[in-house]
C-alpha positions in Angstrom: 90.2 -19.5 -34.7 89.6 -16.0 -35.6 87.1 -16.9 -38.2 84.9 -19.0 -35.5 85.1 -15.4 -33.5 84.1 -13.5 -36.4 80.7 -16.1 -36.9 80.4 -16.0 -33.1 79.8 -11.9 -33.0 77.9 -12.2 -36.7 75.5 -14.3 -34.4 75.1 -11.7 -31.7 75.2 -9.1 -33.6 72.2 -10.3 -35.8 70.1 -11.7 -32.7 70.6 -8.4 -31.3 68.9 -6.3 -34.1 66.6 -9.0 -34.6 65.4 -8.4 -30.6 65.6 -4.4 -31.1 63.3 -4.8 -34.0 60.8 -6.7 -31.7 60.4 -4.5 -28.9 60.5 -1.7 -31.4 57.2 -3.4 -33.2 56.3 -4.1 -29.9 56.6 -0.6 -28.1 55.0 0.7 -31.3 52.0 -1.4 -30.7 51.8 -0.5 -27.1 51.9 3.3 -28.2 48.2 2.8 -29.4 46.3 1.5 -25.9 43.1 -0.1 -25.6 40.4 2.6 -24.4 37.0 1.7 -23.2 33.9 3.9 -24.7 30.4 4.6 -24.9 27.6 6.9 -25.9 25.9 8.9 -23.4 22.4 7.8 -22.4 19.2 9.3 -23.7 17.8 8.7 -20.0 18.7 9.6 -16.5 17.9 8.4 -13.3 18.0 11.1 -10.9 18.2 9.7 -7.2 17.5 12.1 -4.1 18.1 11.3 -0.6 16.8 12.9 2.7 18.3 11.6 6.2 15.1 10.9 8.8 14.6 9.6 12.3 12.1 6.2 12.4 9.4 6.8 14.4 5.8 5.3 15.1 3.0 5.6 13.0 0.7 6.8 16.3 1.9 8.3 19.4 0.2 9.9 22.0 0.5 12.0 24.7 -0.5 10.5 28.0 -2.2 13.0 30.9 -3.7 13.0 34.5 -7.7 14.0 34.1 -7.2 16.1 36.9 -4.6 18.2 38.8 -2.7 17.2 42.0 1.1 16.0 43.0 3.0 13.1 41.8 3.0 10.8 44.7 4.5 7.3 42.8 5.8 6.9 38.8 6.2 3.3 38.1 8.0 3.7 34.4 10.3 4.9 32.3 11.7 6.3 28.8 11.9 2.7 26.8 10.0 0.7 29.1 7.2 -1.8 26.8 3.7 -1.0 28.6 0.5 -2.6 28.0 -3.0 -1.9 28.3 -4.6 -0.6 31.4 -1.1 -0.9 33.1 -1.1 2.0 35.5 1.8 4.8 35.1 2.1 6.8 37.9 -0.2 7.7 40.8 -1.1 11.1 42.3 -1.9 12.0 46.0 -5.1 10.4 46.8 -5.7 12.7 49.9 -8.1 15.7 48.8 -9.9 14.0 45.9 -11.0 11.1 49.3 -11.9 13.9 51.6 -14.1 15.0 48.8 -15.4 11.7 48.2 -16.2 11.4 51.5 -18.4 14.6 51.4 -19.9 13.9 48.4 -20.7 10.1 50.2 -22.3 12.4 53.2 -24.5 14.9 51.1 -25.6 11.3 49.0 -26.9 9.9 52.7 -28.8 13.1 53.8 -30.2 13.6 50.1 -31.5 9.9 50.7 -32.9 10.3 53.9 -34.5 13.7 52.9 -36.1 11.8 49.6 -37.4 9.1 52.4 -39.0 11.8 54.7 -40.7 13.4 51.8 -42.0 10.0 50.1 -43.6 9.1 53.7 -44.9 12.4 54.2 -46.8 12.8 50.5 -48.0 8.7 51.1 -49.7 10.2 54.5 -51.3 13.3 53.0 -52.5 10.7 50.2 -54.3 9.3 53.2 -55.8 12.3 54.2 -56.8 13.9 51.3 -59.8 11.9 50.5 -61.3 12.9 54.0 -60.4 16.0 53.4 -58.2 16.2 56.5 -55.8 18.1 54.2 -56.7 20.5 51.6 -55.5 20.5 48.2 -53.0 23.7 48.5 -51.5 21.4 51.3 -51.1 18.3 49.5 -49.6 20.3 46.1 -47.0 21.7 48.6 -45.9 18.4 49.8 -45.4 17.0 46.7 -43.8 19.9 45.5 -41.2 19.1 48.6 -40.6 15.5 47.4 -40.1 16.3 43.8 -37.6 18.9 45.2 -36.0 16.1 47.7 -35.6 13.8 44.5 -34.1 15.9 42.7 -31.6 16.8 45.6 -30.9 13.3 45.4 -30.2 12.8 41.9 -27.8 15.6 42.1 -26.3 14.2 45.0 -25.8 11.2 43.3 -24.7 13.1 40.5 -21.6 14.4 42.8 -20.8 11.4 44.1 -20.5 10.0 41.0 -18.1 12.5 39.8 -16.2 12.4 42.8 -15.7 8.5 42.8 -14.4 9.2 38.9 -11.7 11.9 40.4 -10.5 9.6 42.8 -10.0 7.0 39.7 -8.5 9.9 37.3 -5.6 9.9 40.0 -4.1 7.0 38.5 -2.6 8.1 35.1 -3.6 4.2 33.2 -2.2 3.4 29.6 -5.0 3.1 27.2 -2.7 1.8 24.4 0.0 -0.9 24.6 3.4 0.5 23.7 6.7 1.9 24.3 7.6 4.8 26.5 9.5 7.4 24.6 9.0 10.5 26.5 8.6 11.4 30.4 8.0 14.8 31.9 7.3 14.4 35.8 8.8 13.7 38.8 7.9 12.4 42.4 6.5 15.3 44.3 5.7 17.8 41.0 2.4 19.1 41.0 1.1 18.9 37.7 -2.3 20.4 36.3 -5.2 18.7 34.7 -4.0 17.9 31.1 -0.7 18.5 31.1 1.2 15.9 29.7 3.3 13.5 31.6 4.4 10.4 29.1 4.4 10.2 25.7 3.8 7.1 24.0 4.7 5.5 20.7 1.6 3.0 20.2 3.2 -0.6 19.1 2.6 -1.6 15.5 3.3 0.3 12.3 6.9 2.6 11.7 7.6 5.4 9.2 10.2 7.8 9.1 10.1 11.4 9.2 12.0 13.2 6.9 12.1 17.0 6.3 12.0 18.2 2.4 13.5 21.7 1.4 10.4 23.9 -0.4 12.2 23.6 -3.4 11.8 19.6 -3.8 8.3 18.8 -2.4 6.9 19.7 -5.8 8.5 16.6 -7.0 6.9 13.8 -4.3 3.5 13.1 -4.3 1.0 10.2 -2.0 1.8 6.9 -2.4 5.2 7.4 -4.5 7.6 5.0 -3.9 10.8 5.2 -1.9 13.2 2.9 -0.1 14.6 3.3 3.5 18.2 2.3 4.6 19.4 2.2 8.2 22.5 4.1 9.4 23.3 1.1 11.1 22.6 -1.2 8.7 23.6 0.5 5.5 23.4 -2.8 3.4 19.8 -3.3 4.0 17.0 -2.0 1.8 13.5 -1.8 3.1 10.3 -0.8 0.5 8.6 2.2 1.6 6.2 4.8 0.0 5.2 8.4 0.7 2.1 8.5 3.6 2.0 11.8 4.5 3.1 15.8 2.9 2.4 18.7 5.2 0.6 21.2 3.8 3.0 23.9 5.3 6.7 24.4 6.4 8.0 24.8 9.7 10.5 26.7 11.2 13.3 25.9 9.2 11.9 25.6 6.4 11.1 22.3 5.4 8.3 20.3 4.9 7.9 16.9 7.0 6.9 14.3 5.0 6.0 10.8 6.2 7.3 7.6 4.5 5.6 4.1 5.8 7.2 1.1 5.7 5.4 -1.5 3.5 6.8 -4.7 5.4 7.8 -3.9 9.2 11.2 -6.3 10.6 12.4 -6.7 14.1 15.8 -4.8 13.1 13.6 -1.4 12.6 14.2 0.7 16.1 12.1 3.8 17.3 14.9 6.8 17.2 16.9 4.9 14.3 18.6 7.3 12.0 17.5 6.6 8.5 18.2 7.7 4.8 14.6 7.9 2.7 15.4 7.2 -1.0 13.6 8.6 -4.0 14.2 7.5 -8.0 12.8 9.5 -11.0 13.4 8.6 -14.6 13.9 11.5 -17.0 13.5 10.8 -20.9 15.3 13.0 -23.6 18.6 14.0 -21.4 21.7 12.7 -22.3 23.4 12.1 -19.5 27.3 10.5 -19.2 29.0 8.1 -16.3 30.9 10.6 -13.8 34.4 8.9 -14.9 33.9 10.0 -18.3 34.1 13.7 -17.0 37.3 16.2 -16.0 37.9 20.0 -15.9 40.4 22.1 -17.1 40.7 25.7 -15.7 36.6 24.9 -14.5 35.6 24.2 -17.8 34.1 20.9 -17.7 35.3 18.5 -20.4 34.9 14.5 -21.8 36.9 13.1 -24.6 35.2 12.1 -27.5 36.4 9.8 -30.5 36.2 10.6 -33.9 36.2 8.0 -36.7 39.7 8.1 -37.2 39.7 6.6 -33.4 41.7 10.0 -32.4 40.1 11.5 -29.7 39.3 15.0 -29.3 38.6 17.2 -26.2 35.1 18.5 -26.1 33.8 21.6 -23.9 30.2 20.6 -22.1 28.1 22.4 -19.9 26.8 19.7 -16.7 23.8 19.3 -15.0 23.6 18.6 -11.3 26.0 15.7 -10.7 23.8 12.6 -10.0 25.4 9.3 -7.7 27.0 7.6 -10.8 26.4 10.0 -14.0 25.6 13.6 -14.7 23.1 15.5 -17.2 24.9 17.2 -20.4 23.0 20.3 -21.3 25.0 21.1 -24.3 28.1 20.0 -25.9 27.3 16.4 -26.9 25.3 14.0 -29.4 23.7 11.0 -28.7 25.6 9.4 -31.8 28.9 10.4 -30.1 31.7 8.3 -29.1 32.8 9.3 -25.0 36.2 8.0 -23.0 35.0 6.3 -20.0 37.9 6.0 -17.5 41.3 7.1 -17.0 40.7 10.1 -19.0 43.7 12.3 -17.3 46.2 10.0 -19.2 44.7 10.9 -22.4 46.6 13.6 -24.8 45.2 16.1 -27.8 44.6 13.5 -30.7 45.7 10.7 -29.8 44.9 7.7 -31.2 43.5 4.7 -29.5 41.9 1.4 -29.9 37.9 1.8 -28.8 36.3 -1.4 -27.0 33.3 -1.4 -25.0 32.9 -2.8 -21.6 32.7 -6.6 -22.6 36.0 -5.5 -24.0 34.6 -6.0 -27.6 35.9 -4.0 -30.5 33.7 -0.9 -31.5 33.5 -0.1 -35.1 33.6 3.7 -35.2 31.7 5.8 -37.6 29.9 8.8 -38.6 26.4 7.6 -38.1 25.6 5.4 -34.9 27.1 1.6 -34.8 24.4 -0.9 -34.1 27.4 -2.9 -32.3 27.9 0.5 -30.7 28.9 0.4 -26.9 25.9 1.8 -24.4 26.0 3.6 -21.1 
């Protein structure tokens, strides 16, 4: 009996070194974790962005021809308008009574042309008998010259008065959408001044303002693509129209980007983001979750062939959406930690895969199965 206890703790005994060993090996294995790398890139993509408000290509400012008080406005801010639709109507009252005189002057300039035709046609009579002399005859043609042109000046006026009577009705030249309005019933409101404005229906662009120390870098015609703040997911081609030549007031410079294809979803007033790309040769540039800072010295972790890695000072470009430039610090043959970097300690070494979670075969030189960014 007491040798079949002895056996049985012999058998536990034994299975229990034989598991310590294990998780021993095992623990000693899991000591050395898998840590993806890559080399930094000899390229960088440099994005900029500049928020914007989608407007129309034309818009226009829409104006009485002459001056008077705002008797009836028939639309509004938004409202779709078409082509010779009238707008809004001024008080008809002074611009009739002067039609009216002008209508009056027409009549007596007519009948004064008629007296002086019949009177010349009579002294045309008479002159051949010599009933009339010649001085005579000169001065009554001299009157109907000046009775015709009376007339045509009458005309003239009447004319002019019949257009100001029409210019009191403020009619859309352009089909469109309403986007501005700057009267009311009963304002009086000058010759000129403007009373809608109207975005013309057809092409849009967004308007975008550029600080003076970037509009160097765009040019006519570069390409760029637009996303909606509603509609963040949806990319619409686009290329630079339009760079003023100056800045305004706050110091930027609007530039114009058109739309190459125009959709239904694309709404005057939107706001919208303007996108622009630029590829830059010769900088090495790393992903962002390759890079910390210690004490505001920026740092990445770079392995050495011994698969140690070892903690490496660099000096960083502006950050970029998804890497940043290295200005100094780095080789394009190096090794760099990609991920999880805080977890990483002073030499420690590590098993280097690349993201297909293949091996990398460390070296001095550069590995032609080498992991890129």
């Amino acid at each position: 009996m007491n040798l079949a206890k002895t056996l049985i703790a012999s058998l536990i005994i034994l299975s229990s070194l034989t598991l310590w060993g294990c998780n021993r090996e095992q623990t000693t294995t899991e000591q050395v974790p898998f840590v993806m790398v890559v080399q930094p890139s000899t390229s960088l993509t440099e994005q900029k962005s500049y928020a914007g408000e989608v407007k129309a290509r034309q818009q226009t400012d829409l104006a009485f021809r002459v001056s008077g008080q705002v008797m009836q406005r028939f639309v509004d801010v938004g409202d779709q308008v078409r082509v010779g639709q009238v707008l809004a109507k001024l008080d008809v009252k002074d611009a009739q009574l002067q039609l009216n005189a002008s209508r009056a002057q027409l009549e007596s300039a007519q009948s004064a042309a008629k007296v002086a035709e019949q009177e010349l046609t009579r002294f045309k009579q008479l002159l051949p008998m010599n009933a009339v002399s010649r001085s005579q005859y000169d001065a009554m043609n001299n009157q109907y010259q000046a009775a015709l042109a009376s007339l045509k000046q009458a005309q003239s006026n009447y004319e002019v008065s019949q257009n100001q009577t029409r210019y009191n009705q403020l009619i859309a030249d352009k089909s469109g959408v309403i986007t501005a309005r700057n009267i009311e019933v009963g304002q009086v409101v000058a010759a000129g001044q403007a009373a809608y404005q109207l975005a013309i229906a057809g092409e849009r662009e967004v308007v975008i303002g550029v600080p003076e120390q970037a509009i160097n870098d765009l040019r006519i015609g570069q390409e760029a693509w637009v996303t909606l703040w509603s509609k963040p997911q949806d990319k619409f081609a686009a290329y630079v129209r339009e760079i003023s030549p100056a800045a305004d007031q706050s110091r930027t410079f609007s530039v114009k980007v058109a739309l190459k294809s125009q959709s239904q979803d694309i709404q005057l007033g939107q706001s919208a983001r303007v996108f622009f790309s630029s590829l830059q040769h010769n900088i090495l540039s790393v992903p962002l979750s390759s890079v910390s800072a210690n004490e505001q010295q920026a740092f990445v972790w770079v392995v050495h062939p011994d698969s140690r890695v070892h903690k490496v000072p660099v000096t960083l470009g502006a950050y970029g959406r998804d890497s940043v430039p290295v200005l100094s610090g780095l080789k394009p043959e190096d090794y760099i930690v990609v991920g999880g970097v805080h977890l990483l300690r002073e030499q420690q070494k590590i098993r280097p895969i690349d993201r297909e979670n293949r091996a990398v075969q460390l070296s001095s030189t550069k590995s032609a199965t080498g992991a890129k960014s």
